[in-house]
N, C-alpha and C positions, 0 to 999 in steps of 0.2 A: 421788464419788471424784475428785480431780485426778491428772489423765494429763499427761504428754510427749508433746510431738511432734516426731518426726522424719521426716529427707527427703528422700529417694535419686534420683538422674535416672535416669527408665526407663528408659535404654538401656543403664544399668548392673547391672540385676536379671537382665537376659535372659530376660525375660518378652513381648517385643513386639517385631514384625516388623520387618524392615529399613523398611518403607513407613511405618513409624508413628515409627521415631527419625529417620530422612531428616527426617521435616516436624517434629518438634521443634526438630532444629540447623539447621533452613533451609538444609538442603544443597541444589544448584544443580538435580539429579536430579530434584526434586519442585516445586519453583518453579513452574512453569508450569500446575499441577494444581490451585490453589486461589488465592481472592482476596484475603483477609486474613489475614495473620498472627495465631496466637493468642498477641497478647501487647496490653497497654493501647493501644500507639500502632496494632494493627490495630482493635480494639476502637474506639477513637476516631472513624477513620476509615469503618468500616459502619455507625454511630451519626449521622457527618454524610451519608453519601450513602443512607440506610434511608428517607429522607421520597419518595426520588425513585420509589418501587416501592410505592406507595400501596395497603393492603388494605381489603374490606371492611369497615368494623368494627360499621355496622349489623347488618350480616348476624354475624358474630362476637357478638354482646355478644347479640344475640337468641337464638341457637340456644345458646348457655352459660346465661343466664339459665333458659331450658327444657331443658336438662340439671339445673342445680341446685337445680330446685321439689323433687326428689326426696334432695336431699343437704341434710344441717349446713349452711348458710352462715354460716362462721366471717368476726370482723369484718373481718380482713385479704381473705378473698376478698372481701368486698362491697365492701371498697375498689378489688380491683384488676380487677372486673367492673366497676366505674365508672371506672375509670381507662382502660379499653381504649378505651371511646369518645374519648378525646382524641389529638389528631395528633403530641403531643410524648411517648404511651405507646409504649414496644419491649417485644419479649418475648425471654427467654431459654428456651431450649426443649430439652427432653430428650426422647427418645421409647424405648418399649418396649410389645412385647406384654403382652397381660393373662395371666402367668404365674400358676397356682396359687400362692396365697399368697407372691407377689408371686417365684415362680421361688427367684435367687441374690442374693446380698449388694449388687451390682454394681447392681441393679435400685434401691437405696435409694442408695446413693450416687451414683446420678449425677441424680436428682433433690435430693438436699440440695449437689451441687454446682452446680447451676442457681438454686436460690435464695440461697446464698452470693454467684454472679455478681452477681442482680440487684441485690443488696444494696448490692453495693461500687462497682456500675455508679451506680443513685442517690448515694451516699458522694462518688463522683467527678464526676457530673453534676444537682446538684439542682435544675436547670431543666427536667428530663426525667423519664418515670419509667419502671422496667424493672418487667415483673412476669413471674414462674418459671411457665412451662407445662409440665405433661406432656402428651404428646401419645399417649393411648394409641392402640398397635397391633390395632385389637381384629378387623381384618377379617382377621390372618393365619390359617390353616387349617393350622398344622403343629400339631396336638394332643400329637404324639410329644416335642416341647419342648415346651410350653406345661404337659402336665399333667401335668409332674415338680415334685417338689421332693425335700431330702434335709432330715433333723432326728433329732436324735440320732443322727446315726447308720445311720438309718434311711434307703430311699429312699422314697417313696410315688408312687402315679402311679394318674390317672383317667382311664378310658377314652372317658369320654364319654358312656356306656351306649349305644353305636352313634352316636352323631349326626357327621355330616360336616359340612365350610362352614366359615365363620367362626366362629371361636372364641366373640367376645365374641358373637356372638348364640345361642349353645348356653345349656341351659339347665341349672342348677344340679342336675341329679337324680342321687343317686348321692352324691353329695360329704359327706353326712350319718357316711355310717360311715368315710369316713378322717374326718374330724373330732372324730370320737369316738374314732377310734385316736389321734391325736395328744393328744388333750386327757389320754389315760391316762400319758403321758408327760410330764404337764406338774408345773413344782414346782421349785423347795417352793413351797409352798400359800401366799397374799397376794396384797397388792394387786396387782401383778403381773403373779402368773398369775391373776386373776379380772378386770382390767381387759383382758388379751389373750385371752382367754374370749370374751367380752362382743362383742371388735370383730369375732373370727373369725365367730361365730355369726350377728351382725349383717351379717356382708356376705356370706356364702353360703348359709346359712339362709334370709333374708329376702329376700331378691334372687331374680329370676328368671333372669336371666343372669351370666355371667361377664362381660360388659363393665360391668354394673349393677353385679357385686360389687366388681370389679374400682376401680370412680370410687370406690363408697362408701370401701372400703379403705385407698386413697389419702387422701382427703381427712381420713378419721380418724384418721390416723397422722401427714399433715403438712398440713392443710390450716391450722391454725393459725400458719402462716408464710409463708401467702399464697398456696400454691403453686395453679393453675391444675390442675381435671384435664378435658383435652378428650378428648372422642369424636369421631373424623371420620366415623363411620356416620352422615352426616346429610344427605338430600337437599339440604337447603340449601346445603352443603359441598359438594357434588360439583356441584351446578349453576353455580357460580364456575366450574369445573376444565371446563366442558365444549366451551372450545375446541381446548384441548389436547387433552382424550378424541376430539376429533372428526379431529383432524389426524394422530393417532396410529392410529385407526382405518382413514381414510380414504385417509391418503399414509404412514402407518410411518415417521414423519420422526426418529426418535429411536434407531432400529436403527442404522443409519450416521454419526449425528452421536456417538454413545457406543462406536461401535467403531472409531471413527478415534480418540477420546482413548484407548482402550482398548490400541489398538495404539503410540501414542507410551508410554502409559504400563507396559505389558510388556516394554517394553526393558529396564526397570531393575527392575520388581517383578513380586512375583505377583499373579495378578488377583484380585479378591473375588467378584465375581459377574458374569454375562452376559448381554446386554440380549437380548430374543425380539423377531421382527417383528413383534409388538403386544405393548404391555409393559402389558396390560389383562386382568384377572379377570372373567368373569362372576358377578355375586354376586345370589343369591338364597336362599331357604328349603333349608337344609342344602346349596347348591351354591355354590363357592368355586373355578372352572373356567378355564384359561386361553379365549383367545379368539386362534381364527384365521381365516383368509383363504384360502377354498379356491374360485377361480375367480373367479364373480362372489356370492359366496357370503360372510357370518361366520356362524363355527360356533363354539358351545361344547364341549370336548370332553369326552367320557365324557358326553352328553347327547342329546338331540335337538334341542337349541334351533339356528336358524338364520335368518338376515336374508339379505334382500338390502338393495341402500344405503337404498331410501327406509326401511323398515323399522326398520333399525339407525337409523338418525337420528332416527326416531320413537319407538323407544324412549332412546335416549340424552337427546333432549327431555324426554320423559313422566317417566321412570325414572331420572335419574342417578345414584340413589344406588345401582339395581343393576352399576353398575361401579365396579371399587375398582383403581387401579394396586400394580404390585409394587414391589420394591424400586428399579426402575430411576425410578419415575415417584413414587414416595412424596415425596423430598423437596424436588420440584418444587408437589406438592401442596399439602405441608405451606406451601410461602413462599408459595403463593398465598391462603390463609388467616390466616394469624399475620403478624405483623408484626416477625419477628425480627431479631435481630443478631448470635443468637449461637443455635450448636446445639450440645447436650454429647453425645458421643456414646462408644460405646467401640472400642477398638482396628478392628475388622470395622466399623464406622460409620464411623471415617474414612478407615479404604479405600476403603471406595465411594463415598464424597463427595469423592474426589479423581477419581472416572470421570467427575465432571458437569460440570465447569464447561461445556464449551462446548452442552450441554442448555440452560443455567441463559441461555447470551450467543443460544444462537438465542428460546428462549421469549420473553427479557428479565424472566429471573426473576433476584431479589435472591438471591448465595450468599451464605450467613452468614461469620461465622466460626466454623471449625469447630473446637471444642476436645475433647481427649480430656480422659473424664471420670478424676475423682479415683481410683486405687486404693490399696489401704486391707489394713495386716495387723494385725488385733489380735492383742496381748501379750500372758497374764495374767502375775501371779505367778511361778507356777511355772517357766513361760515365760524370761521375765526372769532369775529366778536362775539355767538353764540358762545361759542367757547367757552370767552372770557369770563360774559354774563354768569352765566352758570358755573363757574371755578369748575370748570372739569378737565382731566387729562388723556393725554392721547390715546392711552389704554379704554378711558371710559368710555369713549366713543364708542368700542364694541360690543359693549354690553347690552343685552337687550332691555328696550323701551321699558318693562314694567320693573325691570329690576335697577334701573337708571333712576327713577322716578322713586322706587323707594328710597331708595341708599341718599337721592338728595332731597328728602322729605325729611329722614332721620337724621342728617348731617344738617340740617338747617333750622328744625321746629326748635319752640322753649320749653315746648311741653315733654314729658318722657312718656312715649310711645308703648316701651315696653315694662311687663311688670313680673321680670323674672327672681325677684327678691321678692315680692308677693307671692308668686307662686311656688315659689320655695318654700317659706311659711305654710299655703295653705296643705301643699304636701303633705306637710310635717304633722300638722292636727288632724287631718282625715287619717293618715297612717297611723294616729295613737287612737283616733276612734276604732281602727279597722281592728288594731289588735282590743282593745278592750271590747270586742263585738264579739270576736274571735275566741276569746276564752269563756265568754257566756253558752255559746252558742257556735263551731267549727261551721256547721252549714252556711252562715251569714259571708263567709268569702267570695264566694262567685259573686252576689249579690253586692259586693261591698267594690270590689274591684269593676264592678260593670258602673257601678254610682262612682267612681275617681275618675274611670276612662271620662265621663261624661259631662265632669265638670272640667275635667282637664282641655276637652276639648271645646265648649264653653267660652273659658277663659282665652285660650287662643283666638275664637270668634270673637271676644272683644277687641282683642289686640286688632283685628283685621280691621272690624269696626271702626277704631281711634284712629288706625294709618288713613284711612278712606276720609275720612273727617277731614284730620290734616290735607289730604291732599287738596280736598274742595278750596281751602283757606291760602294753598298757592299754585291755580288753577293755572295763572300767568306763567309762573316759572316752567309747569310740566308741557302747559303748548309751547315752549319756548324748546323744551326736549324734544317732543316730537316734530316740532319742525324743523330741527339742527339734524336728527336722524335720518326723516324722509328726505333732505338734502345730498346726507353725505351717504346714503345706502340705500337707493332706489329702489321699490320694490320689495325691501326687505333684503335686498344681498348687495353683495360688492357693487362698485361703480363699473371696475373692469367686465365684470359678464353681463352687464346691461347695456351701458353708454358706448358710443362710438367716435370716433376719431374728429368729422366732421365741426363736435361743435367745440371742441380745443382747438383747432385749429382755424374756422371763422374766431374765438374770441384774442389767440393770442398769436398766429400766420404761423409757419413752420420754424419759427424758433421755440416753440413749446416742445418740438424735440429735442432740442438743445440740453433747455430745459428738464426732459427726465434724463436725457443721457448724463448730466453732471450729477442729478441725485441719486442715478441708478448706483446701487453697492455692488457689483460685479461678483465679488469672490465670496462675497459673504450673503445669507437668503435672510433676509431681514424684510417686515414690510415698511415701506414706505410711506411716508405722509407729507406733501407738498404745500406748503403754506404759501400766502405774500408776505413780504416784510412790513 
């Protein structure tokens, strides 16, 4: 089916924080919080200085290579697993936890807008080559997001059957009978719904873990477009990372370097998150624990585990894949493995990548550019001819319910609503009373001003009055608003942080990625609205 695209600047939806339109319009306030612009000539620019922050990429193409003995290697991945090895490959990088059947909407589209990047990144530099990595999140331990998702309708959510830790290393038990409840919901019956049968069963079914189901997942939904899926649970990975685990351990050097930017940058915003005196997990079998400094002492807490220095060092040597950084320390990690230039992240991603840079100037880690990922509201039909009914425009749509309804109550009635040239008028004659009250009698002002407030306010309660009238009189046209709303904004918010993958793909098979990937706008953070023709 050919679709429309159209394309609204986010700061016009009123969907995203002052901290996230400030760094779209390059206002002065945020300037100092990031290093390149997300626009071509930033792009350009972390593309010529990306050679000088050198990664491993032996160590990289190795530990991917043995990730993918167990996956599809589609042709495009095997190209860009051989591509990484060379000095003139970057990577464009998206990251997210391993959400139940892939969590929200938001989760798809910000990987098909990282390989659109790279795309258009080769397009514009064919001496170089880019290739789209997911970076999955698989060591976080919030299960209370992770093992949601919503479909039809429906919410569903897995508990884990008790297990704690890291997510991606939990093990798939349990997940059988929501799989079977969703699958009763699924239809009409076709290729369709028996080829998304097929991939669900295949990656939770068959897999041991949720980080295992998780890669497979991925790869069989996009890996035919080259896209990269990394797991950073990998000794190898963390052992690059362990001077920084060690300075972090040792001297806490990243407490004060992130709450001195933290404090320039609260002057103007609110904050995303907060760095701890060790911004270090202990990660082990079902333990996913932070780690502190009590004396001459590290402790995991809620455990027994404890080091003194030789000890911790001995394990951090031995073991480093049992330490995993948090949010403060992730995407220090992340640039110390990948070879990026560019990170897509959403709205909550690039607030806190504006707490790092001076992390990123003491470590002398590469910060990308950091771009917000693509969002995205499908239309259908029915949708659409709401639309039309109503003359409304693409901006209108965001506007909330009551203010919708007024604005097309006033733009449509015969009657005049408002009686701001009346009340101009009646102003005008209480004010000649107030003064001829006033020079009888000075004391009559309080009394005179308390009697204007009153009618003043009055008269506004009529106006309310006559809007509420009118609206009974097109009682059709405003259900016809709130049900164009409750369509296109579930809940009350976005489609992407509610809806999930599943039912775009039963109603239109896996060319509906196709689909965003041609109306995704890559260089440019505009939202998106997907129509039929």
């Amino acid at each position: 089916m050919a679709n429309t695209f159209n394309y609204l600047p986010c700061e016009e939806t009123g969907y995203f924080s002052r901290l996230v339109t400030d760094y779209l319009k390059n206002s002065p306030e945020i300037s100092n919080f990031y290093t390149y612009r997300p626009t071509e000539e930033g792009l350009n620019q972390a593309i010529a200085d990306r050679p000088n922050y050198p990664v491993d990429r032996e160590v990289l193409t190795r530990v991917l290579a043995k990730q993918y003995q167990q996956l599809l290697m589609h042709e495009k991945v095997a190209e860009n697993l051989t591509l990484l090895k060379l000095d003139n490959t970057f990577t464009v990088c998206t990251a997210h936890q391993p959400n139940l059947m892939t969590g929200y909407l938001y989760f798809v589209y910000k990987i098909l807008h990282a390989v659109k990047l790279a795309a258009e990144l080769k397009a514009k530099h064919p001496d170089k080559n880019f290739v789209p990595v997911y970076y999955m999140g698989s060591e976080d331990n919030d299960l209370e997001e992770l093992g949601v998702f919503r479909f039809r309708g429906n919410k569903y959510r897995w508990d884990g059957n008790g297990q704690t830790g890291a997510v991606g290393r939990m093990v798939t038990d349990g997940l059988d009978k929501i799989i079977k409840d969703i699958f009763q919901l699924f239809g009409p019956q076709g290729k369709n719904c028996e080829q998304l049968k097929k991939v669900i069963t295949s990656s939770y079914i068959q897999h041991d873990t949720i980080g295992a189901a998780t890669q497979y997942l991925v790869n069989e939904l996009f890996g035919h477009y080259g896209l990269i899926v990394l797991d950073p649970d990998e000794a190898d990975f963390k052992r690059i990372f362990i001077p920084e685990m060690k300075a972090e351990l040792l001297l806490q050097e990243s407490y004060p370097i992130i709450a001195g930017q933290i404090s320039d940058l609260e002057k103007h915003y609110k904050i995303q998150a907060h760095p701890r005196a060790i911004n270090l997990f202990y990660l082990d079998n079902q333990v996913r624990e932070r780690i502190e400094k009590n004396g001459d002492k590290w402790i995991v807490l809620n455990t027994a585990k404890e080091w003194n220095e030789a000890e911790l060092l001995a394990e951090l040597n031995e073991h480093p894949e049992r330490f995993s950084p948090n949010v403060m320390l992730r995407g220090l990690f992340q640039e110390k493995i990948l070879p990026d230039v560019a990170f897509i992240g959403g709205g909550a991603e690039v607030a806190y990548w504006m707490q790092l840079k001076k992390l990123f100037t003491h470590y002398n880690g590469f910060l990308p550019v950091i771009y917000l990922r693509q969002s995205i509201m499908f239309m259908d039909a029915a949708a659409v001819k709401l639309t039309e009914q109503l003359d409304l425009k693409n901006i209108d749509l965001f506007k909330p319910t009551t203010k919708l309804e007024e604005e097309y109550v006033v733009a449509h009635t015969t009657n005049q609503l408002e009686v701001n040239e009346e009340r101009k008028q009646l102003e005008t004659i209480l004010t000649a009373i107030k003064l001829k009250a006033i020079a009888i009698d000075a004391t009559l002002a309080g009394s005179l001003e308390a009697s204007l407030h009153r009618i003043q306010k009055q008269v506004l309660n009529l106006e309310k009055k006559m809007l509420r009238a009118e609206k009974k009189k097109m009682d059709v046209q405003l259900a016809r608003i709130g049900k164009l709303k409750n369509m296109l904004f579930p809940g009350g918010g976005l489609q992407e942080r509610i809806d999930n993958f599943l039912e775009l793909y039963l109603d239109h098979g896996p060319e509906i990625f196709d689909t965003i990937l041609e109306g995704t706008n890559a260089m440019e953070c505009k939202f998106l609205i997907i129509k039929p023709q």
